[in-house]
LOVO-655015 format. One record per residue (C-alpha): x, y, z; residue in three letters; residue number from 1. Coordinates in steps of 0.2 Angstrom, whole numbers. Each point is the difference from the previous one (the first is absolute). Layout:
(dovo (X Y Z) 'ALA' NUM),
...
END
This chain:
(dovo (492 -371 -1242) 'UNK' 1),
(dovo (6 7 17) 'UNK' 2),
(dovo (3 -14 13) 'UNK' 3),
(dovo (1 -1 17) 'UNK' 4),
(dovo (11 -12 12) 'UNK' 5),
(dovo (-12 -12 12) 'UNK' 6),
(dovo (5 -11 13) 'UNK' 7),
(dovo (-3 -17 -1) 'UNK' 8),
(dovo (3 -16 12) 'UNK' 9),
(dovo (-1 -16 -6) 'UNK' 10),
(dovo (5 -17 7) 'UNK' 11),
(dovo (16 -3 -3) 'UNK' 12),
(dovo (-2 -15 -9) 'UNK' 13),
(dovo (-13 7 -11) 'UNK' 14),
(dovo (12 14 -5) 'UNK' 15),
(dovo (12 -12 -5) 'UNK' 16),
(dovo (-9 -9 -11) 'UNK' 17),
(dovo (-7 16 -8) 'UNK' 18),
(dovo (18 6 -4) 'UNK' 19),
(dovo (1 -17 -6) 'UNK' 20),
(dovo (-14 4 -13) 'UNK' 21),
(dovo (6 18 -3) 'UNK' 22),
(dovo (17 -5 -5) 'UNK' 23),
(dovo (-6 -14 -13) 'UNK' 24),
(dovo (-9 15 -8) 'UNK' 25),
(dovo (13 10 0) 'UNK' 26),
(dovo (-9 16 10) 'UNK' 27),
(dovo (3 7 17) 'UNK' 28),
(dovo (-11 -6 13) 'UNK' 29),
(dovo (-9 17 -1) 'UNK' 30),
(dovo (-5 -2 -15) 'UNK' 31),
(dovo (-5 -16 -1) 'UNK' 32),
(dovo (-11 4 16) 'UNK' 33),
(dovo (-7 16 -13) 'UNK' 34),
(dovo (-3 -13 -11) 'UNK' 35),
(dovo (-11 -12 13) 'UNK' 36),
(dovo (-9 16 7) 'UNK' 37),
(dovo (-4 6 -18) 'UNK' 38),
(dovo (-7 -16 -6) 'UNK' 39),
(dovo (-11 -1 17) 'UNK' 40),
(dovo (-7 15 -3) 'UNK' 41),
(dovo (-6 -4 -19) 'UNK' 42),
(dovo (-8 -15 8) 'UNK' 43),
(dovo (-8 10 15) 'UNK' 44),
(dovo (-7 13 -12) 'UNK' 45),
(dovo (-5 -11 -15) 'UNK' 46),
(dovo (-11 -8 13) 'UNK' 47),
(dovo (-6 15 5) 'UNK' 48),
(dovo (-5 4 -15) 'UNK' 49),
(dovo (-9 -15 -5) 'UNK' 50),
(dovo (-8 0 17) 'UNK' 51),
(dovo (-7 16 -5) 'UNK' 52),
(dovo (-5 -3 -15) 'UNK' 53),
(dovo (-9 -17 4) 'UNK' 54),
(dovo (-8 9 15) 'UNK' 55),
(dovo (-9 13 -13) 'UNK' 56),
(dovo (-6 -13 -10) 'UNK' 57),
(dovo (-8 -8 17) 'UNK' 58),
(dovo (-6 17 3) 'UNK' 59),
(dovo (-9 2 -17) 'UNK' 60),
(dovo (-7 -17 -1) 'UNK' 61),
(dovo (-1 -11 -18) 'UNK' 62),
(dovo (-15 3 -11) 'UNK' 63),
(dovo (-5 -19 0) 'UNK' 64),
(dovo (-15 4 -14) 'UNK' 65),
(dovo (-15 0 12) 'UNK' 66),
(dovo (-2 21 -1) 'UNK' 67),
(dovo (-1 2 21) 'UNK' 68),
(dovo (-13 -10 2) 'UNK' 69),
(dovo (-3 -20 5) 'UNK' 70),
(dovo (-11 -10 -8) 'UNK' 71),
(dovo (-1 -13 15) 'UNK' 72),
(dovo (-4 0 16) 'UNK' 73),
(dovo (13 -10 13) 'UNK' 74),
(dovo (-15 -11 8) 'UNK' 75),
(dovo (-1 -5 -22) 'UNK' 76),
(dovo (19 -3 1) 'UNK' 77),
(dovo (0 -12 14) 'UNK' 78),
(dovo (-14 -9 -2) 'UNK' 79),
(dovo (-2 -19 6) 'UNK' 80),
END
């Protein structure tokens, strides 16, 4: 995979403690920030997805057994 350099600014503080986190995995900040951006993305996208899917199934409706038609009229429903 070809990669290309970015520039990043961070708050100091916040860049300490992520080199704090890189270190106790053993990987350079880079890759632990590949890592973090990687995983992100599979969330963002599974959600995507899933949004996607659940917005078809809206789309096309469920078959609730009653063929397209009522068998009720709302005045019936809310009677008094």
């Amino acid at each position: 995979m070809e990669k290309q350099n970015i520039t990043l600014t961070l708050p100091k503080d916040v860049l300490k403690r992520v080199k704090v986190m890189a270190a106790e995995r053993g990987i350079s900040v880079s890759a632990l920030m590949e890592r973090l951006l990687q995983d992100h993305l599979a969330r963002h996208e599974g959600y995507e997805q899933a949004h996607q899917r659940q917005s078809a199934l809206l789309t096309k409706g469920f078959d609730l057994g009653m063929k397209g038609t009522r068998t009720w009229r709302r005045e019936e429903l809310h009677e008094r």
